[in-house]
TIVO-2410 file (N, C-alpha, C; in nm, 3 decimals):
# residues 71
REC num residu      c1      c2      c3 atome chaine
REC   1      X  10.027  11.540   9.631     N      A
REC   1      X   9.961  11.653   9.693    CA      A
REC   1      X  10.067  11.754   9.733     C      A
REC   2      X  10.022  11.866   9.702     N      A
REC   2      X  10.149  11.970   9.751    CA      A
REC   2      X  10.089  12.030   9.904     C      A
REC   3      X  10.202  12.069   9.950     N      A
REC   3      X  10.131  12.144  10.123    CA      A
REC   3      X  10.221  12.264  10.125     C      A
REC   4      X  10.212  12.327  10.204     N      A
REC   4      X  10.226  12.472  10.188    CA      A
REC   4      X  10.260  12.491  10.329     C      A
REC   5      X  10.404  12.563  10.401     N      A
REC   5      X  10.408  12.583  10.526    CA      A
REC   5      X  10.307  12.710  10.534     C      A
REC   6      X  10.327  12.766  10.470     N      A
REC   6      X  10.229  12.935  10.530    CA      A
REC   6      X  10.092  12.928  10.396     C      A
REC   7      X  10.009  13.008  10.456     N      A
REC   7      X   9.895  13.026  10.376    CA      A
REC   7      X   9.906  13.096  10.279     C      A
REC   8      X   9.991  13.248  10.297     N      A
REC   8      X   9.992  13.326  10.207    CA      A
REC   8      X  10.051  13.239  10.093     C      A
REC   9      X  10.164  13.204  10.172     N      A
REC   9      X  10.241  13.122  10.000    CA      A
REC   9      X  10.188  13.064   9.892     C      A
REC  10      X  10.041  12.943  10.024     N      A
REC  10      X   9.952  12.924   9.903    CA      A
REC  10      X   9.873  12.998   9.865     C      A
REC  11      X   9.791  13.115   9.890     N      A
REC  11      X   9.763  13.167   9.824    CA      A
REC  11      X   9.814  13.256   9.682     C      A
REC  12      X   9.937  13.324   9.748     N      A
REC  12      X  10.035  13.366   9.628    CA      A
REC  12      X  10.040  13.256   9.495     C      A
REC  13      X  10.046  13.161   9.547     N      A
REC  13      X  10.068  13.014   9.457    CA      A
REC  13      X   9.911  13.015   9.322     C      A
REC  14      X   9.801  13.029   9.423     N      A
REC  14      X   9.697  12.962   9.390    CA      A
REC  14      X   9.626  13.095   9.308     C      A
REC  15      X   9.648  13.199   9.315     N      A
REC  15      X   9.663  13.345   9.220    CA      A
REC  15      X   9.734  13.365   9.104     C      A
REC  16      X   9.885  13.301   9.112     N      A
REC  16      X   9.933  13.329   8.995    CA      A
REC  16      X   9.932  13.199   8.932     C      A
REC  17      X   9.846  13.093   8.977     N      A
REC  17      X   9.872  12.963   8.912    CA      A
REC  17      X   9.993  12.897   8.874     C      A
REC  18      X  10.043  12.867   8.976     N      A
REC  18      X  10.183  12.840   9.015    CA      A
REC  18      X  10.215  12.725   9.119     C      A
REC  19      X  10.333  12.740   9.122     N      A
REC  19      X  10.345  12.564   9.243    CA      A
REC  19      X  10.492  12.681   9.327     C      A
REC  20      X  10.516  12.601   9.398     N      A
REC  20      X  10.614  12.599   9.517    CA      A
REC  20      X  10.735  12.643   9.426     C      A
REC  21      X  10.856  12.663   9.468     N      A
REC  21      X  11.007  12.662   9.413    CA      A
REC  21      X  11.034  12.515   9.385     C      A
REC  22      X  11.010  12.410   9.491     N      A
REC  22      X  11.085  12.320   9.451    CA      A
REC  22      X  11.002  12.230   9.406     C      A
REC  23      X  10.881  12.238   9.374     N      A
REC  23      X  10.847  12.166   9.254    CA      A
REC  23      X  10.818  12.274   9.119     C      A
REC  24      X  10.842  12.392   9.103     N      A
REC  24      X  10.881  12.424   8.990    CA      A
REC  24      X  11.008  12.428   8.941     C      A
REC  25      X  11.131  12.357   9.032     N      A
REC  25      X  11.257  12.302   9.000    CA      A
REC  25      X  11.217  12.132   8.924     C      A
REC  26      X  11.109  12.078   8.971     N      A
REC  26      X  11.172  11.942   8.907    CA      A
REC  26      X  11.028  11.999   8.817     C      A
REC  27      X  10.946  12.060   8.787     N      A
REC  27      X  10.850  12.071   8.675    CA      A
REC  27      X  10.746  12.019   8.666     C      A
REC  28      X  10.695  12.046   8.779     N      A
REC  28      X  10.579  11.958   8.850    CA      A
REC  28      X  10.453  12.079   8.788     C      A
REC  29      X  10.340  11.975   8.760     N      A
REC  29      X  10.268  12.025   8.709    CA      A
REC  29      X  10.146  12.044   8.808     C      A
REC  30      X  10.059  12.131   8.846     N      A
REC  30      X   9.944  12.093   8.951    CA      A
REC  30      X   9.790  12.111   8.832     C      A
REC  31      X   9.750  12.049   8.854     N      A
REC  31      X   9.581  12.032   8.819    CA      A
REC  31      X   9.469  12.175   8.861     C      A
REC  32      X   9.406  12.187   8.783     N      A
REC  32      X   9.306  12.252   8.882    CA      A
REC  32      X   9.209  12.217   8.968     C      A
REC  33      X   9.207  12.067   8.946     N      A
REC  33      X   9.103  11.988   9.068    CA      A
REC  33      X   9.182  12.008   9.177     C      A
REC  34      X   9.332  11.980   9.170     N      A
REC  34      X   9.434  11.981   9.252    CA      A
REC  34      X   9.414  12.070   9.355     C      A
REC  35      X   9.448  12.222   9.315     N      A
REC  35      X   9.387  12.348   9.344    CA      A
REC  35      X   9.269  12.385   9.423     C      A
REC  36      X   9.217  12.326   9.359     N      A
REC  36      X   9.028  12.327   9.414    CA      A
REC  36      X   9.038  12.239   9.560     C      A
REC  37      X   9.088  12.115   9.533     N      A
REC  37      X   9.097  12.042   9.643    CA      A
REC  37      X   9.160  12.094   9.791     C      A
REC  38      X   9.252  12.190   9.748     N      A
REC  38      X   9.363  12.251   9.888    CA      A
REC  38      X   9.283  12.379   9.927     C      A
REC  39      X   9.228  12.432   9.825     N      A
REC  39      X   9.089  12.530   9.893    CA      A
REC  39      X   8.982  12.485  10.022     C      A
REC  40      X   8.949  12.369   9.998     N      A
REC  40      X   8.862  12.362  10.057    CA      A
REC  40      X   8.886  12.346  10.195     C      A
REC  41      X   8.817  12.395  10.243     N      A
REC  41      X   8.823  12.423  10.426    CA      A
REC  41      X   8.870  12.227  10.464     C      A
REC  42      X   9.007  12.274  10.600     N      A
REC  42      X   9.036  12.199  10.687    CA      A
REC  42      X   8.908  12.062  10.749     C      A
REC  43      X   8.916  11.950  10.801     N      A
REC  43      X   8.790  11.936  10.857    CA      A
REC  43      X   8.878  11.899  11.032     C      A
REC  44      X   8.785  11.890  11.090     N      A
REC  44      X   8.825  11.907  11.239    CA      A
REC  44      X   8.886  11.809  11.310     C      A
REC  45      X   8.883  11.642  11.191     N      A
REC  45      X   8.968  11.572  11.220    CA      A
REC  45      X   9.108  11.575  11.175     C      A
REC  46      X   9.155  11.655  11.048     N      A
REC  46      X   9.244  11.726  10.953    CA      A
REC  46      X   9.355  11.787  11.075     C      A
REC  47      X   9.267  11.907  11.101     N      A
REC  47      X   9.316  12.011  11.187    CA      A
REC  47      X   9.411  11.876  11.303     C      A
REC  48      X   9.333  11.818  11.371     N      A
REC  48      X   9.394  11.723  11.489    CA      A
REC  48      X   9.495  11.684  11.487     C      A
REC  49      X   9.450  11.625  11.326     N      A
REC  49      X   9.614  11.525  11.334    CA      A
REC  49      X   9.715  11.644  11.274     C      A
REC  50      X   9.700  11.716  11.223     N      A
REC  50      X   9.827  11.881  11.220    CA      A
REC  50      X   9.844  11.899  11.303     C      A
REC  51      X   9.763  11.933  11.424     N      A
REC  51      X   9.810  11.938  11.563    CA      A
REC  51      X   9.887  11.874  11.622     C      A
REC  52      X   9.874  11.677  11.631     N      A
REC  52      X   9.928  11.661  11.678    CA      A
REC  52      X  10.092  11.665  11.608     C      A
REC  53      X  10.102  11.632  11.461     N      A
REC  53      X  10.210  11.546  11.433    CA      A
REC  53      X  10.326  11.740  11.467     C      A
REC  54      X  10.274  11.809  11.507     N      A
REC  54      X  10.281  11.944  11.507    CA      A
REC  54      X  10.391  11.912  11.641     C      A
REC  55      X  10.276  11.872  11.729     N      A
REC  55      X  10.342  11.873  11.886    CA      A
REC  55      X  10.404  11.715  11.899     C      A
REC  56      X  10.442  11.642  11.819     N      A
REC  56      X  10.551  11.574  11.820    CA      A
REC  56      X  10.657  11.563  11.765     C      A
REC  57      X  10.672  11.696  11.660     N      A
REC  57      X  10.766  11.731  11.600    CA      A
REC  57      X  10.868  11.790  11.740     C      A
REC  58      X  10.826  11.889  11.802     N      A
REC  58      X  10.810  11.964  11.849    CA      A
REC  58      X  10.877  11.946  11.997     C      A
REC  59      X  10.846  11.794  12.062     N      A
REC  59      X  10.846  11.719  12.178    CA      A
REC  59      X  11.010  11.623  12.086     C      A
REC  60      X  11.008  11.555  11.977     N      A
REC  60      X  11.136  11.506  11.967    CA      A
REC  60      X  11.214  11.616  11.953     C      A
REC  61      X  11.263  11.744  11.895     N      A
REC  61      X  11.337  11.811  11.879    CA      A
REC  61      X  11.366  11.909  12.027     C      A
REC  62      X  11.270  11.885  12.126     N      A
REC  62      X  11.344  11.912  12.242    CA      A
REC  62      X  11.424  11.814  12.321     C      A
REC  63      X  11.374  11.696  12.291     N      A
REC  63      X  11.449  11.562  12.357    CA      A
REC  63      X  11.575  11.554  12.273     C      A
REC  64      X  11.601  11.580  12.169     N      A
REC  64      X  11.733  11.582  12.106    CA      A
REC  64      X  11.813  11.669  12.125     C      A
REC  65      X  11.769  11.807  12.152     N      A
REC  65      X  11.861  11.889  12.168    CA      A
REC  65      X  11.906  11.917  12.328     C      A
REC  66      X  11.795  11.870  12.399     N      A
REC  66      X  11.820  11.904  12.556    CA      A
REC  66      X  11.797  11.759  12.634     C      A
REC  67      X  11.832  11.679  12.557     N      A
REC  67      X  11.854  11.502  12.585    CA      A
REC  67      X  11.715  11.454  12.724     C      A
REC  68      X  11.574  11.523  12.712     N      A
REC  68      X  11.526  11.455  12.782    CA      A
REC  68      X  11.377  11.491  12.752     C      A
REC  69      X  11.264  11.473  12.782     N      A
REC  69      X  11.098  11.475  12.739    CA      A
REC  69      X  11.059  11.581  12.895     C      A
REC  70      X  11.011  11.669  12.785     N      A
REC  70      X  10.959  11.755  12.917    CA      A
REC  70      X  10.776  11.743  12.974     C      A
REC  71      X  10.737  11.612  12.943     N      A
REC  71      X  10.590  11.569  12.954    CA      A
REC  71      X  10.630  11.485  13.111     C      A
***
């Protein structure tokens, strides 16, 4: 499955029928079910877990850089 940090990108992507840089470095091919599939709307359990793994990215990279959990 490919993921996309920004939307536009995928959209840019999903217009010119195209993939990312770095899987058009190793020659990765995408499907159009593929395509179809990343269209379709988020669902609200989707969204959650983006959220969270979002805000624990987020929570270790302050404990690493400022050596402590600000919760």
């Amino acid at each position: 499955m490919l993921t996309y940090s920004r939307k536009d990108s995928f959209d840019r992507a999903v217009g010119n029928n195209s993939v990312c840089k770095s899987c058009a470095q190793t020659d990765r091919k995408v499907t159009l079910e593929t395509i179809e599939k990343m269209r379709q709307p988020k669902t609200i359990q989707h969204k959650k877990k983006i959220s969270k793994s979002i805000k624990t990215w987020w929570v270790d990279k302050k404990e690493k850089e400022y050596g402590f959990d600000s919760q």
